[in-house]
C-alpha positions as YAML, in Angstrom:
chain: A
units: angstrom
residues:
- id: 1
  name: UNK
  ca: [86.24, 210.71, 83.26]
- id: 2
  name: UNK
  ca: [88.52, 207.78, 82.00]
- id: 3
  name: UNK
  ca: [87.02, 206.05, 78.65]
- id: 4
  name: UNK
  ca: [90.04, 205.57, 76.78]
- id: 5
  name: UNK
  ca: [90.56, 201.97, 75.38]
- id: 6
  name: UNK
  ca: [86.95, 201.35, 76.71]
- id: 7
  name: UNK
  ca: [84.83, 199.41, 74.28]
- id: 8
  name: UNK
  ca: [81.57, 200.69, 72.61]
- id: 9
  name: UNK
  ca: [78.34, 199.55, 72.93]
- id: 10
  name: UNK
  ca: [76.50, 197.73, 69.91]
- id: 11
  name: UNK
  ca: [72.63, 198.88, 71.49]
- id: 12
  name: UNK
  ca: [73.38, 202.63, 69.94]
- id: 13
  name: UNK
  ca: [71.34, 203.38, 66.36]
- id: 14
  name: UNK
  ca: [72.63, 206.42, 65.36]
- id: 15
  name: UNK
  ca: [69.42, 208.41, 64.03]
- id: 16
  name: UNK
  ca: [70.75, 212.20, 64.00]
- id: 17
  name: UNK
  ca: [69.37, 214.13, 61.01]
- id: 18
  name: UNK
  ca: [67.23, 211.22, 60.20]
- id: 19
  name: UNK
  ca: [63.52, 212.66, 60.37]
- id: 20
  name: UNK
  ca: [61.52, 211.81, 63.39]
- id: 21
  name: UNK
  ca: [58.35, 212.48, 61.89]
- id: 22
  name: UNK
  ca: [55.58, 215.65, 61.43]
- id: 23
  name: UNK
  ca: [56.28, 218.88, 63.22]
- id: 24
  name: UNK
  ca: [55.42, 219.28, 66.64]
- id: 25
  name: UNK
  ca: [54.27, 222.75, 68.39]
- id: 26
  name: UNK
  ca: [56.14, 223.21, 71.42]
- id: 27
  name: UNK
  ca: [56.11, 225.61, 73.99]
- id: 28
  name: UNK
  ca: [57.93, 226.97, 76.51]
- id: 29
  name: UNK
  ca: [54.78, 228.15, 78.96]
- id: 30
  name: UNK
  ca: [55.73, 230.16, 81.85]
- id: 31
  name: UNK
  ca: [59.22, 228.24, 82.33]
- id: 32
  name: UNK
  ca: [60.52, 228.96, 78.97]
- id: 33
  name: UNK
  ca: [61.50, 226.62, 76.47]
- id: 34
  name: UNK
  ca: [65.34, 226.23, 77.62]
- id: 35
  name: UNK
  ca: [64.30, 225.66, 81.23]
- id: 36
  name: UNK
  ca: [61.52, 223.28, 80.38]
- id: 37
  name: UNK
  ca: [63.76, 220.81, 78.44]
- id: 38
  name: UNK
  ca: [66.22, 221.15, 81.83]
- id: 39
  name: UNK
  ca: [62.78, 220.66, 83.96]
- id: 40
  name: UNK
  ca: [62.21, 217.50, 82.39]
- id: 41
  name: UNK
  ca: [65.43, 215.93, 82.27]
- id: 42
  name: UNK
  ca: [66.40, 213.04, 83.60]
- id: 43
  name: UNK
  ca: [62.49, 212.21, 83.58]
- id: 44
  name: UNK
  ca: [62.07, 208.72, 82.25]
- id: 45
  name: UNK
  ca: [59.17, 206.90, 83.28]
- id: 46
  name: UNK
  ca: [56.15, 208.06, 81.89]
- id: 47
  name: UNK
  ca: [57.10, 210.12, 79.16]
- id: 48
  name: UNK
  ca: [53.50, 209.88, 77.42]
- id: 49
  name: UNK
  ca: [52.44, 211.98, 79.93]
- id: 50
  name: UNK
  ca: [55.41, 214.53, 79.42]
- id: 51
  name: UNK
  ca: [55.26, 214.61, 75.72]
- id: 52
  name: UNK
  ca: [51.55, 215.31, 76.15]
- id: 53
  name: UNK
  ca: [51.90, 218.36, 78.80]
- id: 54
  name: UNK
  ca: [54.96, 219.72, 76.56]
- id: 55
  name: UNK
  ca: [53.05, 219.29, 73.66]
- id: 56
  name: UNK
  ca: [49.34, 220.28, 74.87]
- id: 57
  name: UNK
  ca: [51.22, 224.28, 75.37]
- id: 58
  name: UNK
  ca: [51.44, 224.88, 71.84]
- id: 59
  name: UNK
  ca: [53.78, 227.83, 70.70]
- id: 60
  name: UNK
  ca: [57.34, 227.22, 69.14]
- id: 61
  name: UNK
  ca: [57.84, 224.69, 66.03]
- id: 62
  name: UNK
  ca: [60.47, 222.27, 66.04]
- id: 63
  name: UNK
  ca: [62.27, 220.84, 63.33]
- id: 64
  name: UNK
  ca: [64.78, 217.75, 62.41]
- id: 65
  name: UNK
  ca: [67.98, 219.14, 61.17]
- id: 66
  name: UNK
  ca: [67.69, 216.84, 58.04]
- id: 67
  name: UNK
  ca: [71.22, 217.64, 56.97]
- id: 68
  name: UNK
  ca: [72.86, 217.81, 59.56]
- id: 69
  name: UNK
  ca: [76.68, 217.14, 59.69]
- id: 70
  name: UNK
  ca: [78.60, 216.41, 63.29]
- id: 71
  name: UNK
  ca: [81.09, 218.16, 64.45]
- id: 72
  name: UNK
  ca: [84.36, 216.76, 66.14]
- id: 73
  name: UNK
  ca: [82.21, 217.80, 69.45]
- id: 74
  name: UNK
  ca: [79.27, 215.88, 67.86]
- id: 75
  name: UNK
  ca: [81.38, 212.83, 67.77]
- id: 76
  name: UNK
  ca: [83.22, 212.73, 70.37]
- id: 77
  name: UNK
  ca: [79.97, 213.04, 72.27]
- id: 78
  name: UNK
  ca: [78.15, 210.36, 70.68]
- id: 79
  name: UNK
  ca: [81.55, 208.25, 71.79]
- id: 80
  name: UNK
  ca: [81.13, 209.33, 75.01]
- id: 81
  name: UNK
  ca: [77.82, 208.06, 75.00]
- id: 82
  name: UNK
  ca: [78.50, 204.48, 73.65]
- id: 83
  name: UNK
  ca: [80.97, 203.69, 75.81]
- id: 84
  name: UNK
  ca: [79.11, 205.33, 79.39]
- id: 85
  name: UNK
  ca: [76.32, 202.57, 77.82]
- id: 86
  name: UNK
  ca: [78.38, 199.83, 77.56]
- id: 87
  name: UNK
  ca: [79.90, 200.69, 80.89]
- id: 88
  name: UNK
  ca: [76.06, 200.44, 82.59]
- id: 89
  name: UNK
  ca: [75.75, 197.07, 80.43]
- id: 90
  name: UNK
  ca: [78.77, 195.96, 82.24]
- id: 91
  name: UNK
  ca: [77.76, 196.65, 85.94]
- id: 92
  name: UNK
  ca: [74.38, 196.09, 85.65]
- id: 93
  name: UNK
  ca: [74.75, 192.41, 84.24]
- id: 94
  name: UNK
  ca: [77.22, 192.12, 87.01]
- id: 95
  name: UNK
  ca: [74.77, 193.54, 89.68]
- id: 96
  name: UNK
  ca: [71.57, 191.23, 88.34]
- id: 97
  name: UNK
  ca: [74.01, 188.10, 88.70]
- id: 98
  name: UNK
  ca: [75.38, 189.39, 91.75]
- id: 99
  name: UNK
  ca: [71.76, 190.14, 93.55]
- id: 100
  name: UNK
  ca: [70.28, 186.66, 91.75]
- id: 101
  name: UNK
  ca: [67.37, 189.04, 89.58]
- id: 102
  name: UNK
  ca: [68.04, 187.05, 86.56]
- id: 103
  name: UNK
  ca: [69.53, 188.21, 83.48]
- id: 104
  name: UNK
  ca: [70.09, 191.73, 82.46]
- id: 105
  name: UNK
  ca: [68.48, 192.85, 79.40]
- id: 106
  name: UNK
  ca: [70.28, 195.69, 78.08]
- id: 107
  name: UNK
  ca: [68.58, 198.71, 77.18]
- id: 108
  name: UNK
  ca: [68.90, 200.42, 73.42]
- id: 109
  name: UNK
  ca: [70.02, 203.95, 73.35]
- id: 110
  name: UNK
  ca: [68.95, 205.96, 70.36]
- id: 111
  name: UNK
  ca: [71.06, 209.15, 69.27]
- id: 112
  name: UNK
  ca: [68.63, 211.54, 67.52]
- id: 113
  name: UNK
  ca: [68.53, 215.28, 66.31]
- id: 114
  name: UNK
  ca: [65.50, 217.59, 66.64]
- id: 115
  name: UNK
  ca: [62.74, 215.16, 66.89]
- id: 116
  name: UNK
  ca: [62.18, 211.42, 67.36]
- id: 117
  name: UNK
  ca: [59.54, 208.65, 67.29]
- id: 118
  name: UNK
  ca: [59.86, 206.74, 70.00]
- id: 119
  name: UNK
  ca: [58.00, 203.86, 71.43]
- id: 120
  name: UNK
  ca: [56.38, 206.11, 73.62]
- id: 121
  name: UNK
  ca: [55.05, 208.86, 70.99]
- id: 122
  name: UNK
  ca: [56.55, 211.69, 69.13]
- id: 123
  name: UNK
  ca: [58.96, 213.67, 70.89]
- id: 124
  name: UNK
  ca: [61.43, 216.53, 70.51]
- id: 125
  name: UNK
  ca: [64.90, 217.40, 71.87]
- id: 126
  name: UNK
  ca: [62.61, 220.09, 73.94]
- id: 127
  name: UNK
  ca: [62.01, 216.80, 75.86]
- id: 128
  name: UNK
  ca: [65.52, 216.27, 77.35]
- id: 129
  name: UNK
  ca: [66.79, 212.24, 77.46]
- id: 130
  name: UNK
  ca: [64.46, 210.37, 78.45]
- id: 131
  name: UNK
  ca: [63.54, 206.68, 78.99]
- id: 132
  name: UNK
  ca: [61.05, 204.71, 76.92]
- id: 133
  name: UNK
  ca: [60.06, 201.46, 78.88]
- id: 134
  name: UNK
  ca: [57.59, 200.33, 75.58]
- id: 135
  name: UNK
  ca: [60.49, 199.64, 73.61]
- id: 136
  name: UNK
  ca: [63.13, 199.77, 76.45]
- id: 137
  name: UNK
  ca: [65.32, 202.61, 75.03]
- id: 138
  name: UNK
  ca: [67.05, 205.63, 76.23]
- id: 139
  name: UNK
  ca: [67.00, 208.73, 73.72]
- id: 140
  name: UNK
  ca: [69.33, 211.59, 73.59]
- id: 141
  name: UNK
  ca: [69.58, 214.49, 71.54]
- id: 142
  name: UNK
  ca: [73.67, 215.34, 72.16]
- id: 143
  name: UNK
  ca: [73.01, 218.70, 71.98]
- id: 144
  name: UNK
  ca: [71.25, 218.58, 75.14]
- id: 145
  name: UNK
  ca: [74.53, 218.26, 76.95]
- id: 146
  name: UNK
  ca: [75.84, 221.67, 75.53]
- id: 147
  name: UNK
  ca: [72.53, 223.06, 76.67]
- id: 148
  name: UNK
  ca: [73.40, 221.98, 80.24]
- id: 149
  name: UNK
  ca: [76.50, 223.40, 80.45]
- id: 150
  name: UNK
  ca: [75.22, 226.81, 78.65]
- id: 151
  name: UNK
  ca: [72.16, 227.07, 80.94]
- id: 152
  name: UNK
  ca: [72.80, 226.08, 84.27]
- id: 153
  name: UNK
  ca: [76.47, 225.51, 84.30]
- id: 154
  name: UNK
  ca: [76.67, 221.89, 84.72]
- id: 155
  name: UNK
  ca: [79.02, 220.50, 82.05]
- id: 156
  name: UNK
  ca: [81.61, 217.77, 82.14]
- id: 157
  name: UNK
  ca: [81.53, 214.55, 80.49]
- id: 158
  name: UNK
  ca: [81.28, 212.48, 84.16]
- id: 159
  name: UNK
  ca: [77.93, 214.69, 84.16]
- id: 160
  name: UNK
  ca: [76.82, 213.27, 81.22]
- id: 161
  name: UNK
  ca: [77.67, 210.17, 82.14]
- id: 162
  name: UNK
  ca: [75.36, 210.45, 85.01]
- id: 163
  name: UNK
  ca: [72.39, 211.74, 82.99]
- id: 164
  name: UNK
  ca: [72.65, 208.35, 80.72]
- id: 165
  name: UNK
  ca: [73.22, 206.34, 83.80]
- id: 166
  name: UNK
  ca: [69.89, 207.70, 85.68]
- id: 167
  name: UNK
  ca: [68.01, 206.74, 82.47]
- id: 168
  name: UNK
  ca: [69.83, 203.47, 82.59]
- id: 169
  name: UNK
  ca: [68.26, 203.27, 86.22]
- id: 170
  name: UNK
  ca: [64.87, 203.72, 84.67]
- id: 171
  name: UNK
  ca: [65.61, 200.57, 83.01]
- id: 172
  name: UNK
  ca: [66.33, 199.05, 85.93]
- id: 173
  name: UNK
  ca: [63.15, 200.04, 87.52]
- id: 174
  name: UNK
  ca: [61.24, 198.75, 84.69]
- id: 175
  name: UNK
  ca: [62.94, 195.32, 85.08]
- id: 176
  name: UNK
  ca: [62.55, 195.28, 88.50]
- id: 177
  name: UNK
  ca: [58.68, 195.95, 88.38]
- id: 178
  name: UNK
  ca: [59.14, 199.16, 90.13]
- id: 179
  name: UNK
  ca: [58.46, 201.48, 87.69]
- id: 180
  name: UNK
  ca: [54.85, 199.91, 86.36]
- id: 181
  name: UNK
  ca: [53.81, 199.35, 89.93]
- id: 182
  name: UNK
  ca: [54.57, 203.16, 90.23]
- id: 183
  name: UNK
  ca: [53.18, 204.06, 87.75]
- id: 184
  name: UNK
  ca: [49.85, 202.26, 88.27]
- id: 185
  name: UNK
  ca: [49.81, 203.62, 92.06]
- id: 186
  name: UNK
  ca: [49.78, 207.06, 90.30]
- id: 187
  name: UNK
  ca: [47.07, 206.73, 87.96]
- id: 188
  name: UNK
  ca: [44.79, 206.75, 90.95]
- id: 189
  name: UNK
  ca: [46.44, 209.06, 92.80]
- id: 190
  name: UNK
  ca: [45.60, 212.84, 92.51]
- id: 191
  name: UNK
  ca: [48.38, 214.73, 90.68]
- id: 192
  name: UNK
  ca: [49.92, 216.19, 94.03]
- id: 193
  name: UNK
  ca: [50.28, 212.77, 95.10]
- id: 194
  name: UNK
  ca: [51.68, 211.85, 91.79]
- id: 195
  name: UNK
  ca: [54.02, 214.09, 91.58]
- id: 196
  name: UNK
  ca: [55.60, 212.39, 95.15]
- id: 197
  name: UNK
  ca: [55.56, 208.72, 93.38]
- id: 198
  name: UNK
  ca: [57.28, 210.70, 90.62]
- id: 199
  name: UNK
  ca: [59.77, 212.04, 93.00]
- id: 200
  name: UNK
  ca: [60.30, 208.72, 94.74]
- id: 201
  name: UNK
  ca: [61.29, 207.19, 91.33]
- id: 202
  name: UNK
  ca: [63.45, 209.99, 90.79]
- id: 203
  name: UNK
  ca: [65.55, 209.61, 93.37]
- id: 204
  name: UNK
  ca: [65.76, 206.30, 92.93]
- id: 205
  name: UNK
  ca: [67.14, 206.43, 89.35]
- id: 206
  name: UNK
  ca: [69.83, 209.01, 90.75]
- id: 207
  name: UNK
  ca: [70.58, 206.15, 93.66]
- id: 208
  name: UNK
  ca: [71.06, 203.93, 90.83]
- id: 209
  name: UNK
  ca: [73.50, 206.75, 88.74]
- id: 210
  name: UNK
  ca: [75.57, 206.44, 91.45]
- id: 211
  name: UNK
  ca: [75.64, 202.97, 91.78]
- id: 212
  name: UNK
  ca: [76.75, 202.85, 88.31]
- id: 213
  name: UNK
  ca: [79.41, 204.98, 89.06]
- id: 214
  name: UNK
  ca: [80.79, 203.42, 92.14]
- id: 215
  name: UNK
  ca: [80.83, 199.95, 90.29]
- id: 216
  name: UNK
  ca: [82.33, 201.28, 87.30]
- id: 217
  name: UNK
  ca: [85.20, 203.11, 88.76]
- id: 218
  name: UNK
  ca: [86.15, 200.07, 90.40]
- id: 219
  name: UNK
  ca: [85.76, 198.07, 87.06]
- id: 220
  name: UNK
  ca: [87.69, 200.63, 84.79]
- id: 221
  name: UNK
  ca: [89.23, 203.40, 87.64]
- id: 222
  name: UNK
  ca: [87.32, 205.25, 85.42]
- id: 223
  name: UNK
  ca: [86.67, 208.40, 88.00]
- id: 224
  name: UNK
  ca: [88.84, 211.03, 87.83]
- id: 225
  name: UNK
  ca: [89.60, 214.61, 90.34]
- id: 226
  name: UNK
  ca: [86.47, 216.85, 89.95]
- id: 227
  name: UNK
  ca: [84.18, 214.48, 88.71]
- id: 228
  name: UNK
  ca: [82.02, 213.52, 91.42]
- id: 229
  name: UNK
  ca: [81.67, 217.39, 92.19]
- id: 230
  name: UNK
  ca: [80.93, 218.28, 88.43]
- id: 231
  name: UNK
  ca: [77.76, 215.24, 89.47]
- id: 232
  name: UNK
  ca: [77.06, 216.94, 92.88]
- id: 233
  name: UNK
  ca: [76.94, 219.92, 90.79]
- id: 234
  name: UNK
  ca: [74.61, 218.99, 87.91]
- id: 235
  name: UNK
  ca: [72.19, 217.02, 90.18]
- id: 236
  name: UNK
  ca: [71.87, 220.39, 92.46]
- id: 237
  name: UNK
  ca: [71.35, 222.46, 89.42]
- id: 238
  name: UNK
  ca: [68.53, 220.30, 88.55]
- id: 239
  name: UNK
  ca: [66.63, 219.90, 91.81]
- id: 240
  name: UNK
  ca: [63.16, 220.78, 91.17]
- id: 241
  name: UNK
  ca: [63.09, 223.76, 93.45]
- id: 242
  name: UNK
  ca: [66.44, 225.16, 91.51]
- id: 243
  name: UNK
  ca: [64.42, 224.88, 88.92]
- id: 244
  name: UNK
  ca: [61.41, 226.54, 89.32]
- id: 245
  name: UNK
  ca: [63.21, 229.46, 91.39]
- id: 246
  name: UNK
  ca: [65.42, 230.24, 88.59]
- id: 247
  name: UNK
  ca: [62.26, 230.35, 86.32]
- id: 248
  name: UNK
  ca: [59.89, 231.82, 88.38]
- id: 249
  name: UNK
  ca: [61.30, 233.41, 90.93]
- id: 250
  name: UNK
  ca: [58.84, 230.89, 93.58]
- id: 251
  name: UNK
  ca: [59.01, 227.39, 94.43]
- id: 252
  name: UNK
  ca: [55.47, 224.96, 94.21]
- id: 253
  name: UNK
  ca: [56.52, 222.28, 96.31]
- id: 254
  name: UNK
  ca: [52.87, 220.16, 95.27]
- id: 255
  name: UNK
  ca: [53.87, 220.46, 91.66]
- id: 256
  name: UNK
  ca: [57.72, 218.88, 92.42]
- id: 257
  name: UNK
  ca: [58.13, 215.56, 90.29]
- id: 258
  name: UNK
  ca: [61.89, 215.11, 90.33]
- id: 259
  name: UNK
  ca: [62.79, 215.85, 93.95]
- id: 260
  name: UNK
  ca: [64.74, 219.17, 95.36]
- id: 261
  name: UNK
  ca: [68.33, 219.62, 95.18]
- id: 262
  name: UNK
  ca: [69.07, 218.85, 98.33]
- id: 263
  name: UNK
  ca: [67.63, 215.51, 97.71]
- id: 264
  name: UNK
  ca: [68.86, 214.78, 94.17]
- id: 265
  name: UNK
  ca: [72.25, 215.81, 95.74]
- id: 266
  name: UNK
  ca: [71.79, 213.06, 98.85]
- id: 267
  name: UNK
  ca: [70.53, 209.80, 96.93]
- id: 268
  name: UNK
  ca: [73.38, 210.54, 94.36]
- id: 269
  name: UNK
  ca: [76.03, 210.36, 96.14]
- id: 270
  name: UNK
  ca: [74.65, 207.43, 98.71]
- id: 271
  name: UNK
  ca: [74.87, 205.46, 95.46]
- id: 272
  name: UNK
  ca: [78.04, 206.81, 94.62]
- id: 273
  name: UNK
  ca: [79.17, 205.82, 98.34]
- id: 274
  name: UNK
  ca: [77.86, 202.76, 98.81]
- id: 275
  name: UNK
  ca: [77.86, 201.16, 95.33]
- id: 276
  name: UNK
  ca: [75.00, 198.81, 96.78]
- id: 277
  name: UNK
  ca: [71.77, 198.58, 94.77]
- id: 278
  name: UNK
  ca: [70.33, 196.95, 97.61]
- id: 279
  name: UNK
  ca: [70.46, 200.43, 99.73]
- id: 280
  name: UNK
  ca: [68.30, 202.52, 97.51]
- id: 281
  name: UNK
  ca: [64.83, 202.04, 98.78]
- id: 282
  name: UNK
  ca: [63.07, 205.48, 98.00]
- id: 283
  name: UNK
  ca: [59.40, 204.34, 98.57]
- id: 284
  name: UNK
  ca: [59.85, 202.90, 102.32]
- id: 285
  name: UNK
  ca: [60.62, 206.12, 104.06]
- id: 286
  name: UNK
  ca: [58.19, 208.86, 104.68]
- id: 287
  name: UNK
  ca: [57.99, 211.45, 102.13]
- id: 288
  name: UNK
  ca: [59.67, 214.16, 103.87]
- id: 289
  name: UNK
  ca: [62.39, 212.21, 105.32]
- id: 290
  name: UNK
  ca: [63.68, 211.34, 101.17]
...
């Protein structure tokens, strides 16, 4: 991905090995702690609910790395980062003039090590990025992003570009309306039919990723060869059924809350194709036609 000479954003406080607060027990239930965190990324929405569930398991202890120094990795990261933010500021406040939804408010992106108090509650790098709509803030732990490519094989800075864009698209949602109204729907729902109002914003926030993408290539010709794969890749790799297989060794398709691969894969790269925020209407179609 192409980011030289690209400008930074000024919405990133840099927090790592800053304390986020008291320990938290944390653990890795059935799916393991490594898997978990991969489970849950890209999750956004309602992370009270995830911090709870990741929390409520007990187990391992997690601490800030007070001290901590980067590393040239570290920073380059954290650049990476910035500048993938500033690019989503840039579309998206295109996009809302563009569509007539008003003005964009950009989000705030908080780098943090270990642990972090967000808006939304206490939470731990266990958590994977995730989206805060209370205080309208994405939150990253870097090190997640060397996880990914250790783990499951999905590395490549265009794929970390599209995790911060899909948490941008959370953003979106929540200035849209679309994520409270979903949310609400689901607090009457059972959790089976949760989880596929879960799903349905999912997708929707990978739609959005690749909206991002499409728009800022032809802002900055920022794609390069192999990047869209490395995407195709990554959002495959963390398909719900992936997932769970590679934990478990069986698939619980009532307990899915991201989507399956095949799907992730699909409403990626239909944003990525058609660049047109208009097209990525999740909730009208049946469930099993997503």
């Amino acid at each position: 991905m192409r980011l030289d000479g690209r400008r930074n954003s000024s919405n990133v406080s840099d927090r790592r090995g800053m304390s986020g607060g008291a320990k938290a027990g944390i653990g890795g239930g059935i799916i393991g702690v490594v898997v978990l965190a991969i489970v849950t990324l890209l999750g956004g929405g309602d992370l009270g609910d995830v911090i709870n569930n990741v929390l409520g398991q007990g187990g391992v202890s997690i601490q800030n790395q007070e001290g901590y120094t980067p590393d040239a990795e570290d920073e380059r990261l954290a650049d990476l980062a910035s500048k993938v933010l500033a690019g989503t500021e840039d579309v998206w406040t295109e996009e809302f003039r563009r569509q007539g939804w008003g003005e964009y408010e950009c989000p705030k992106m908080v780098l943090y090590t270990g642990s972090v108090n967000s808006g939304c509650g206490y939470a731990t790098s266990q958590i994977g990025p995730f989206y805060c709509s209370a205080d309208q803030t994405v939150y990253i732990d870097l090190d997640f992003f060397k996880d990914m490519e250790r783990t499951i094989g999905a590395g490549g800075d265009f794929t970390y570009a599209y995790v911060i864009a899909h948490e941008v698209g959370h953003h979106v949602q929540y200035l849209l309306g679309t994520l409270d109204a979903a949310h609400q729907r689901m607090n009457s729902l059972s959790e089976a039919e949760a989880n596929r109002i879960s799903v349905r914003l999912e997708l929707q926030a990978d739609y959005y990723a690749g909206v991002w993408a499409n728009r800022d290539n032809a802002m900055f010709n920022s794609i390069e060869s192999g990047d869209i794969e490395n995407a195709v890749n990554a959002a495959a790799k963390i398909g719900d059924d992936y997932l769970q297989r590679k934990a478990t060794g069986t698939v619980q398709p009532e307990s899915f809350n991201h989507g399956r691969s095949d799907q992730r894969v699909r409403w990626l790269t239909r944003g990525i194709n058609s660049g047109d925020p208009l097209l990525g209407d999740t909730f009208s179609p049946s469930y099993n036609s997503l």
